[in-house]
Structure formats: C-alpha cells, structure tokens
KEKE-3310 file (N, C-alpha, C; in steps of 0.2 Angstrom, whole numbers, plus 5000, padded with zeros to 4 digits):
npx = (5473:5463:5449:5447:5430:5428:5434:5440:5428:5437:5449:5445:5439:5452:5460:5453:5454:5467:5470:5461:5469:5483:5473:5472:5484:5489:5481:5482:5487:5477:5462:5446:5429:5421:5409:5393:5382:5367:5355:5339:5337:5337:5335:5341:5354:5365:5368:5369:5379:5390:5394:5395:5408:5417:5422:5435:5438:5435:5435:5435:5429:5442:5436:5422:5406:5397:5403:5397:5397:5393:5382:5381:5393:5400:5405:5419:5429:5435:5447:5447:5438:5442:5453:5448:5450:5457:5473:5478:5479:5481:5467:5456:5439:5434:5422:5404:5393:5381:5363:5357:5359:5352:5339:5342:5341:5354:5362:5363:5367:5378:5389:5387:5394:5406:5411:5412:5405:5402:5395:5379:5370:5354:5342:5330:5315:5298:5288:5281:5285:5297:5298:5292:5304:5314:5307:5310:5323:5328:5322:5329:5341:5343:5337:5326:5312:5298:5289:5279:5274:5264:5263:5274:5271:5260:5268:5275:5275:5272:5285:5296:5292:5298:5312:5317:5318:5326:5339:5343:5344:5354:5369:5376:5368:5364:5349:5341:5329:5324:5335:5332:5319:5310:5300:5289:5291:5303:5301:5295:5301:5299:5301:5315:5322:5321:5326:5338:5342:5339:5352:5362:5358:5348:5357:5367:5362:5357:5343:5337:5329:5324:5318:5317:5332:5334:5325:5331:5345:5355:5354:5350:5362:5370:5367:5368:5385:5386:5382:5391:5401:5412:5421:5412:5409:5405:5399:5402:5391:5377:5372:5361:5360:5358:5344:5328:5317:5301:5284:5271:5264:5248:5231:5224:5232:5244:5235:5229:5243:5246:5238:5240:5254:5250:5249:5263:5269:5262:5268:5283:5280:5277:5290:5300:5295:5291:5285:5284:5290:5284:5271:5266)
npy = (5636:5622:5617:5599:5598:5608:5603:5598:5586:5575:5576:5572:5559:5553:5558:5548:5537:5532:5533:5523:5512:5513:5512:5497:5491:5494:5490:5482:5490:5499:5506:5501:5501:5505:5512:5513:5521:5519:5522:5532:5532:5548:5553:5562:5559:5565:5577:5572:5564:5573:5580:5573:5569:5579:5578:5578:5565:5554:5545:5548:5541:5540:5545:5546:5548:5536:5520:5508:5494:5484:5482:5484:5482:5471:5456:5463:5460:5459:5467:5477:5486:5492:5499:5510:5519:5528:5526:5517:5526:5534:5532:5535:5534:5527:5527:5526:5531:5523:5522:5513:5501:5497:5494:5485:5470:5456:5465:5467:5455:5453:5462:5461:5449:5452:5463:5463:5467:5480:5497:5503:5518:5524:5534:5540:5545:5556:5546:5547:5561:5557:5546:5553:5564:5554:5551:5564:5565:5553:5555:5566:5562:5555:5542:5538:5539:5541:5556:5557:5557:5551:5540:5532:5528:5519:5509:5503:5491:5480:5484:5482:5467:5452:5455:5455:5441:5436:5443:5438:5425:5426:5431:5441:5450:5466:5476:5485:5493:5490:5497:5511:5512:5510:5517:5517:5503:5506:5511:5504:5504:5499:5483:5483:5486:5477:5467:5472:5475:5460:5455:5462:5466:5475:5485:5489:5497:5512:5523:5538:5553:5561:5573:5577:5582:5592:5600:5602:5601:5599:5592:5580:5576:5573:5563:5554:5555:5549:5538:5532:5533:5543:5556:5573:5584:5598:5601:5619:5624:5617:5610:5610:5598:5593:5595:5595:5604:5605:5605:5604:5590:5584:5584:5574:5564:5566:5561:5548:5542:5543:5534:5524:5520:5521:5509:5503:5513:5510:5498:5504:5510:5499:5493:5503:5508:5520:5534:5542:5555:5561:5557:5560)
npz = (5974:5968:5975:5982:5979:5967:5956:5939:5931:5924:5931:5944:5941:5938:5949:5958:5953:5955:5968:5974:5969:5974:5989:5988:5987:5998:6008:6021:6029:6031:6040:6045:6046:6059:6063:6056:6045:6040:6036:6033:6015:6008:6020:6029:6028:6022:6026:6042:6041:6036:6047:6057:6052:6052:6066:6076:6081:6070:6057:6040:6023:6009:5996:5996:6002:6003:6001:5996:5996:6006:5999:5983:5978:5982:5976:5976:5985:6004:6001:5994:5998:6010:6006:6003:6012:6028:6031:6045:6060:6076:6086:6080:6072:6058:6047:6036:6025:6019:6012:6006:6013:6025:6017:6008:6005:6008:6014:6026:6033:6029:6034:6047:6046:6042:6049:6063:6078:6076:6075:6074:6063:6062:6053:6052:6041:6040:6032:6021:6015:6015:6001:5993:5991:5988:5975:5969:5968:5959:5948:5944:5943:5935:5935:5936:5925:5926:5926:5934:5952:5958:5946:5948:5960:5959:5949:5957:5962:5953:5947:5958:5957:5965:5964:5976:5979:5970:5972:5983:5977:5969:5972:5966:5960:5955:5958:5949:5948:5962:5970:5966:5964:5973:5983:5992:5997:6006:6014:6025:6039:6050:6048:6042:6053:6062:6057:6059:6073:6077:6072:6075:6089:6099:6106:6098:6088:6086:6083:6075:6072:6058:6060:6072:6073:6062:6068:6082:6083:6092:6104:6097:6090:6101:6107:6097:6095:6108:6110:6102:6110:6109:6112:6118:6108:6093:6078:6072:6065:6061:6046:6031:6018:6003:5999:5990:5983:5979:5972:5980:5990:5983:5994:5991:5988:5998:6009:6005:6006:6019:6025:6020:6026:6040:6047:6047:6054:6066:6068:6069:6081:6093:6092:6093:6105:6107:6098:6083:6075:6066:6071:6082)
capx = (5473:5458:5448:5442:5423:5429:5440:5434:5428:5441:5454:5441:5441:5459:5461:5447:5460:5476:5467:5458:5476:5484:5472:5471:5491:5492:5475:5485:5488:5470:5456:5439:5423:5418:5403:5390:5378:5365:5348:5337:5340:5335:5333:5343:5358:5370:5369:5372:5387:5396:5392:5401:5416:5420:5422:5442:5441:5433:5439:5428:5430:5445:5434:5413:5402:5397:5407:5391:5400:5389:5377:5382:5401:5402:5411:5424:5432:5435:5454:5446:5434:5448:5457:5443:5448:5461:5478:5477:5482:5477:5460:5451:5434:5431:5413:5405:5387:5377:5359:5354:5362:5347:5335:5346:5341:5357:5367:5365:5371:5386:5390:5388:5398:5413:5412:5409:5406:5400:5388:5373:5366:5348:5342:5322:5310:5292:5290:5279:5289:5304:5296:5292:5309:5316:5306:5314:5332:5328:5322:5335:5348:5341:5336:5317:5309:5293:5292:5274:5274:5260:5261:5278:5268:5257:5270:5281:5274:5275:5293:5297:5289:5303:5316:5321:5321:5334:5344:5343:5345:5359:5371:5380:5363:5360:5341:5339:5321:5325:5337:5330:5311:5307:5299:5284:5297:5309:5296:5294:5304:5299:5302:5320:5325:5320:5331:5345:5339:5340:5358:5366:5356:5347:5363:5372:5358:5356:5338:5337:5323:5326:5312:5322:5340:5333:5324:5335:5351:5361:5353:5351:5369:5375:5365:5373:5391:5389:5382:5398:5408:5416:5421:5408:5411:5398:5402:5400:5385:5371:5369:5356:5363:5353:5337:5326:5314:5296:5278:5267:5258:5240:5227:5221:5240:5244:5230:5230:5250:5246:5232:5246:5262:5248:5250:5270:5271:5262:5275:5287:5282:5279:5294:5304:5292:5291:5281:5290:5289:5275:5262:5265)
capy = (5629:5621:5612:5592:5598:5611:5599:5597:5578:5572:5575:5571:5552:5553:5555:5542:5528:5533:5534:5517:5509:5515:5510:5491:5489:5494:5490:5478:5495:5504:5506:5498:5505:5503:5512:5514:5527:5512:5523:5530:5535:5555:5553:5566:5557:5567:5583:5570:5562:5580:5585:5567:5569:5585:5576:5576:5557:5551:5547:5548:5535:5545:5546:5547:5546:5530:5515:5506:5489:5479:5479:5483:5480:5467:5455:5465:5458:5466:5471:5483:5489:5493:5504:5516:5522:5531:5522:5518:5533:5536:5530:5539:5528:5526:5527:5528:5531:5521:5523:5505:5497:5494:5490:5481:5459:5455:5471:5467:5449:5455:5468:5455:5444:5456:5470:5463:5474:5487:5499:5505:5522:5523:5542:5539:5553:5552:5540:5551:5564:5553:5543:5560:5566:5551:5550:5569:5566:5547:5560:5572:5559:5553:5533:5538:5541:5543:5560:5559:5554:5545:5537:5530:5522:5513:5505:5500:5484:5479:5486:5475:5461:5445:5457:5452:5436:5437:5447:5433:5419:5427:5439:5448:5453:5474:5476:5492:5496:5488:5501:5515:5514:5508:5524:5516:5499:5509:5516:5500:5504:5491:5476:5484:5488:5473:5463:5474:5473:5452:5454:5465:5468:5482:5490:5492:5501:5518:5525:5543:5553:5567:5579:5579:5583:5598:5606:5602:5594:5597:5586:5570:5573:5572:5555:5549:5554:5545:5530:5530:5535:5547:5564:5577:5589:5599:5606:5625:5626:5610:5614:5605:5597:5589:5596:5594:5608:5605:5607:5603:5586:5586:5583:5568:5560:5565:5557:5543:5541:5541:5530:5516:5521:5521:5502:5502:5517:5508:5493:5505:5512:5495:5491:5507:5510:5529:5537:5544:5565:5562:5552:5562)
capz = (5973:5967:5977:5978:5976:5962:5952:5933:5932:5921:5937:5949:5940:5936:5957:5963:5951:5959:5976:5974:5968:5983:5992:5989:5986:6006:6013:6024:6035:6032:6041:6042:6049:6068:6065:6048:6044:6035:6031:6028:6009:6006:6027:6030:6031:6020:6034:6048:6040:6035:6054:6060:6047:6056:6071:6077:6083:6067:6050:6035:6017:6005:5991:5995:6008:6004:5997:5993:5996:6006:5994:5975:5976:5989:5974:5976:5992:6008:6001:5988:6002:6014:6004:6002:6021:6028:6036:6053:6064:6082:6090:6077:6073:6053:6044:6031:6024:6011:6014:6004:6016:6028:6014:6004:6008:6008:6016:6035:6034:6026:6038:6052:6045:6040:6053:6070:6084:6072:6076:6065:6065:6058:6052:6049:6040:6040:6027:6013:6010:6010:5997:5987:5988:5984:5967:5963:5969:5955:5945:5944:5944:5928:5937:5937:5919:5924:5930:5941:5959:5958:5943:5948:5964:5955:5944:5959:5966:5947:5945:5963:5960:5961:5964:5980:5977:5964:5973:5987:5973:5965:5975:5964:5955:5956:5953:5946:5953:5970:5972:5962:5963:5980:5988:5996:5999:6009:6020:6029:6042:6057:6045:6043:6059:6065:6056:6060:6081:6079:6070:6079:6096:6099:6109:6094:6086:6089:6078:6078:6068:6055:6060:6078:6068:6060:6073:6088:6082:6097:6109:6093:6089:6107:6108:6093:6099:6116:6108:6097:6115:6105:6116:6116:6101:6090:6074:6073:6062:6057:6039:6029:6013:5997:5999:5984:5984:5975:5973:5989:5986:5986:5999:5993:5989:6007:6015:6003:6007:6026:6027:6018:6031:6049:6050:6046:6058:6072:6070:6072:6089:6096:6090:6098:6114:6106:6093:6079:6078:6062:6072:6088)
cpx = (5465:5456:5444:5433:5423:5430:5435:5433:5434:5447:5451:5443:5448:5461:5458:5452:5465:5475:5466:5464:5480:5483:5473:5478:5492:5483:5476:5485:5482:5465:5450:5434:5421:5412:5397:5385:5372:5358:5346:5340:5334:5330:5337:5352:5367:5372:5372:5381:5393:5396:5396:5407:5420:5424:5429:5443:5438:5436:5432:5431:5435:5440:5424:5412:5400:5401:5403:5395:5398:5383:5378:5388:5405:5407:5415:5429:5433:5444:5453:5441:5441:5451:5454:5445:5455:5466:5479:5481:5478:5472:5456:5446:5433:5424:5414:5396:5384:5368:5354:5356:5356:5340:5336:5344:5349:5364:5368:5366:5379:5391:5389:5394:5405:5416:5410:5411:5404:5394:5385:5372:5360:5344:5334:5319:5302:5291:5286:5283:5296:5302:5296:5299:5314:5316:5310:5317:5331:5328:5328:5340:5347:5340:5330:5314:5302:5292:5285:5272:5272:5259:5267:5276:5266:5261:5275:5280:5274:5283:5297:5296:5296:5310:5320:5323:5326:5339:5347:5346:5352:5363:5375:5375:5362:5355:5341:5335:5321:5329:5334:5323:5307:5305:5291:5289:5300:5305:5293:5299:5304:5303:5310:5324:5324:5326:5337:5346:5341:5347:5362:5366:5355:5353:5367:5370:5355:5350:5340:5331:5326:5324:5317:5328:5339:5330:5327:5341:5354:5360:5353:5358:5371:5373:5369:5379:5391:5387:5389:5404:5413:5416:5416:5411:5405:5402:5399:5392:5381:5368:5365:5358:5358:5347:5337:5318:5308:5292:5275:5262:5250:5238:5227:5227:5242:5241:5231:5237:5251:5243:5239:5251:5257:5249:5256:5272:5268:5267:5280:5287:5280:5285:5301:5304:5292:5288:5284:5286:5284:5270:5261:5258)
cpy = (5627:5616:5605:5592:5602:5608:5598:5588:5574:5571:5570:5562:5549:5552:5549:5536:5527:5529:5526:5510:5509:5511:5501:5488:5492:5494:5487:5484:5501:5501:5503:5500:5503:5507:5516:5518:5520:5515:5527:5533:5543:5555:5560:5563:5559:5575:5579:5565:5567:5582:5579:5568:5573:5583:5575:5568:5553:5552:5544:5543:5541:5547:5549:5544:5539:5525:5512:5496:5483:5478:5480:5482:5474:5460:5457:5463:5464:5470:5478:5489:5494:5497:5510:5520:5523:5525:5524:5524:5533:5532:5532:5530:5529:5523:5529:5527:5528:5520:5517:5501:5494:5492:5487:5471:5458:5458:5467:5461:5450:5459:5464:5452:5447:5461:5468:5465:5480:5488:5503:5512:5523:5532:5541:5547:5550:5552:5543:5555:5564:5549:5550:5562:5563:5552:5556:5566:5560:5551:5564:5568:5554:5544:5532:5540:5541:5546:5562:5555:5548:5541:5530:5526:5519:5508:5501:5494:5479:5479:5481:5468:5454:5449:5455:5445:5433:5440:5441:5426:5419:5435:5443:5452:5460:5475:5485:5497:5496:5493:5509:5519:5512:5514:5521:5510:5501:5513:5511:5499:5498:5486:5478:5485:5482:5467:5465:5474:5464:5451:5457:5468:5475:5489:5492:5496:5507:5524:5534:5546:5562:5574:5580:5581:5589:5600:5608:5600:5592:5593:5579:5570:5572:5568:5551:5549:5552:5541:5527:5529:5538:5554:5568:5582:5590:5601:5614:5628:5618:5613:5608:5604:5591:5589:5595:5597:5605:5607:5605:5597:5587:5583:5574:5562:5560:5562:5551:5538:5537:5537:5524:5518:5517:5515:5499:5507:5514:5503:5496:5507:5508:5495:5494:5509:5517:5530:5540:5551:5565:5561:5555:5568)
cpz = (5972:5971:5976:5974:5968:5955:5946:5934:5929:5926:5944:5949:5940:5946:5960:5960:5952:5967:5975:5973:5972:5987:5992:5988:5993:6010:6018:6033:6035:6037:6040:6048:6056:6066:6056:6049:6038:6031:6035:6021:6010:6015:6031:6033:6026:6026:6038:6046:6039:6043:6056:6057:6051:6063:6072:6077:6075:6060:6043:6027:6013:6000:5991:6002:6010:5999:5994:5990:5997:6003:5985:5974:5982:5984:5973:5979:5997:6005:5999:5995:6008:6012:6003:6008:6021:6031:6043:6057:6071:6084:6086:6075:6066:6053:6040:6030:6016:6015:6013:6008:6022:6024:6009:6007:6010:6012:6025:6037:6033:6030:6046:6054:6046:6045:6058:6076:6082:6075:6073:6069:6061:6060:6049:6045:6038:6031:6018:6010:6010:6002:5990:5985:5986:5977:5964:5964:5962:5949:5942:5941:5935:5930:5936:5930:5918:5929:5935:5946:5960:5952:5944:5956:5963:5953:5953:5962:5957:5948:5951:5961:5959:5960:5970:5983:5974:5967:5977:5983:5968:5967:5974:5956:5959:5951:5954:5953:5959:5973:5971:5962:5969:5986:5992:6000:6008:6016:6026:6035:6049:6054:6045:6049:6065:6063:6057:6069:6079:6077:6073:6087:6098:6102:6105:6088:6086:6080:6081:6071:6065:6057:6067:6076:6067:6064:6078:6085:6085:6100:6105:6093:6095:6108:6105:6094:6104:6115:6105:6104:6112:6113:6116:6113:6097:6085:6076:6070:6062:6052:6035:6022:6008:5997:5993:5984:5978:5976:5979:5984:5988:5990:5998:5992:5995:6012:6012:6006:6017:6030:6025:6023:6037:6048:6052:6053:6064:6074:6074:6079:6094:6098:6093:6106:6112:6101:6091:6078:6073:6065:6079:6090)
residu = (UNK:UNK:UNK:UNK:UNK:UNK:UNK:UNK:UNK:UNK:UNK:UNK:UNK:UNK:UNK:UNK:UNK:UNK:UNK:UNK:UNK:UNK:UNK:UNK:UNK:UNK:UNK:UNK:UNK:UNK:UNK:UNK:UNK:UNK:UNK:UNK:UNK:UNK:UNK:UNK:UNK:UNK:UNK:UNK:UNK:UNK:UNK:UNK:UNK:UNK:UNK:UNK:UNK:UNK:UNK:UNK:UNK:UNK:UNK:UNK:UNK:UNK:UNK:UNK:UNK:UNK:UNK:UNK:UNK:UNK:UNK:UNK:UNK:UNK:UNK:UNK:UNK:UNK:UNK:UNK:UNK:UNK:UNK:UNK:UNK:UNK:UNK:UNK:UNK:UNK:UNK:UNK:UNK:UNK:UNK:UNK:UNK:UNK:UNK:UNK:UNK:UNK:UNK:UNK:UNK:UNK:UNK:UNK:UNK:UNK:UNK:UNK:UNK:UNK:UNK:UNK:UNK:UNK:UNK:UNK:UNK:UNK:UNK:UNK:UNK:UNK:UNK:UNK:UNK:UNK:UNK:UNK:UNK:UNK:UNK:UNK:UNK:UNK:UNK:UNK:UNK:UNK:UNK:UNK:UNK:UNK:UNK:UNK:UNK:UNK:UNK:UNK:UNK:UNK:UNK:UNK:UNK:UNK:UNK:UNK:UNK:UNK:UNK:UNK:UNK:UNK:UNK:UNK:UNK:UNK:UNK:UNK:UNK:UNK:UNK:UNK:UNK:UNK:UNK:UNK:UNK:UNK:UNK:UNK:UNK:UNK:UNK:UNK:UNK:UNK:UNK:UNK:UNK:UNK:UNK:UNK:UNK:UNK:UNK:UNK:UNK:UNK:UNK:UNK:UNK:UNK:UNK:UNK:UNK:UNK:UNK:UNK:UNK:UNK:UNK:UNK:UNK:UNK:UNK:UNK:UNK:UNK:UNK:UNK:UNK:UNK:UNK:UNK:UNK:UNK:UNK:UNK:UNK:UNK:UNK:UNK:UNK:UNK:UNK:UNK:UNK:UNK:UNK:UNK:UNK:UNK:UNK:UNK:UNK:UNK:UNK:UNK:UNK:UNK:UNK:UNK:UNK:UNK:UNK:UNK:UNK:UNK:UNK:UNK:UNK:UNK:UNK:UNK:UNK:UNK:UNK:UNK:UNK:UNK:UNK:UNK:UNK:UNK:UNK:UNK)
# end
C-alpha cells in the first residue's frame, strides 16, 4: 500500500479535495484546537509537532501540520476550518501548527476571539540563525529570489515598509514579503510575545526554546505536556526534521547580526525573568 507521504501529487491533491469536502459537510461534529503550536517559523517547530502528533490523547489536522487559517485563510469561515480536524472522539486534545501565526498582526486577535481557552506554545531559536535559515528554506521554496543573505537583509525594511499596515487596513490582504521576507522581523520576539501574554494571559502561554529541545528534549517536552495536562508520554526517539544545511556565516555577519538581536534579546529576558540559551 502506498503511503500518504509516498503518494504521486496528483492523488495527494485528489485526497486533500475529497477530505476538505467531507470535512465542511460534517464540521457540525469536528474538532477544533484547544491548543496551537503559533512560532517560531524554521524554530524547530516541525520536530516538536510530529513528537506531539504521536501522543495517544492528541489529535493532529487530517491534511497538514498547519491549516494557516488565522492568518491567510481566515475569510474562509470557521465551518471550512473545522473540517480540517478529525471527528470528536474521546478526550483527545486537537492542534495544529502554523508558525505565522505569532507574527502575523492580525493572527492573535483572531485566535482570541474564535478559540477561547486555547493555549499557545511558543518554540523560539536564537534569532540569527533562524533568520539565516529562514532565507534558505525562502530560498528553496522558490518565495526568496535573491539568493545572498545579506543582500536580502538589506532589502527587507524596503520590502516591509507599509506592510503591516495594509494587512491591518485590509484583512483579507496576504502580503507577500511580510510573510516571506521577514527574517530580521521575525526575530522580534519580545514585541510578539507580549502581545500574546496581554491576550491570553501568560498562564496560557507556555515559551520553550529550541537549543533546549535538541540537546535535552525530554525534560522541555515533559514541561510542554504538563502544561497541556496531557498524561506523561514520550515518543520513542526525538528526531529532527527540516533541517536546512549550509555554509557557515561570516565573522563579521555574525557579529553584525548580534549586535542588531542584543536589544530585542534583552526585552526578551526581562520579559521572561530567564535568559534565552544564546545569551547565556
């Protein structure tokens, strides 16, 4: 039997229109998330979500890890969202990850509003060489069309400028860039996590940090299961998924990179009461 990852794309798409029809002609008796997966992007948050999937009590989206609802498909309605998920069964806890979701303007009002009682989990990485591996994975992915680092930082306060405004002044606007090219952006973590602490109260906020995931996992995953109040359960391995191997940046992009973060990174550990595993 061939499997879903196997499958040639033409059945792949042929399943996802079946599935998604389905779903919204009985969404009535689906699932809807108690607890989201919201960032960071290329944070290490496709490992921590196949390692939660695993989990007996929890149910994961039928089609993709993320639905990418409350930010680029939110005119959709909740009907069409709702189908995406399995049919209620048991105590199990539905999720789902989109990584734009926390630095999305618009996402964490929506997710308030729609999902209340939901709780966030926030997957940080120190902020350069998420930026870096942003631009490949952009790269790769054919969204990024200029293929040096640094020449794609330079342009990004240009390629921003007046984007989030727009998004805010018209909300069924997807800005490109803003999604796309935001690798310094994105690295603003305080300013985002502050907004999602004033919305949902920091008890429904559970941050945890990449560089701790890979080298320990078991003690961050048991945190994030007993914030969730899920049963203690570990998967059999912690496997590391979507790397994006390259060159090693240089000295002086490294320092220069760092020198721009230490002001955003001291917010942050105000902001926590703990020093993030880069700065320590």
């Amino acid at each position: 039997m061939i499997s879903r990852r196997d499958a040639p794309q033409w059945m792949k798409e042929g399943g996802r229109t079946l599935t998604r029809t389905a779903g919204r002609l009985s969404s009535g008796i689906r699932m809807l998330p108690e607890f989201l997966l919201v960032g960071t992007q290329r944070g290490g948050t496709t490992s921590l979500f196949r390692a939660l999937a695993g989990h007996p009590d929890v149910a994961q989206p039928n089609l993709h890890k993320g639905v990418h609802y409350f930010d680029v498909n939110y005119g959709r309605g909740q009907e069409w969202y709702r189908g995406h998920f399995p049919v209620r069964r048991g105590s199990r806890l539905a999720f789902e990850s989109a990584g734009y979701y926390m630095h999305h303007p618009l996402a964490p009002d929506r997710i308030a509003a729609d999902l209340p009682g939901v709780k966030l989990l926030v997957l940080l990485r120190e902020p350069v060489e998420r930026a870096y591996s942003a631009h490949k994975h952009e790269v790769a992915r054919g969204f990024e069309t200029e293929t040096s680092f640094e020449r794609a930082l330079d342009l990004e306060p240009e390629r921003l400028a007046g984007e989030v405004e727009r998004i805010k002044a018209e909300p069924g606007y997807v800005s490109y860039s803003h999604r796309h090219h935001s690798y310094l952006d994105r690295g603003h973590y305080a300013d985002q996590l502050q907004v999602l602490f004033d919305l949902f109260g920091r008890d429904r906020v559970h941050v945890a940090f990449a560089e701790d995931f890979f080298s320990e996992p078991e003690p961050c995953f048991d945190g994030i299961v007993d914030f969730l109040d899920l049963p203690r359960w570990r998967p059999a391995t912690f496997e590391r998924h979507n790397a994006r191997p390259g060159s090693p940046l240089s000295e002086a992009l490294q320092t220069r990179l760092a020198d721009y973060f230490a002001p955003h990174d001291a917010r942050l550990t105000a902001l926590l009461g703990e020093v993030p595993p880069w700065r320590r």
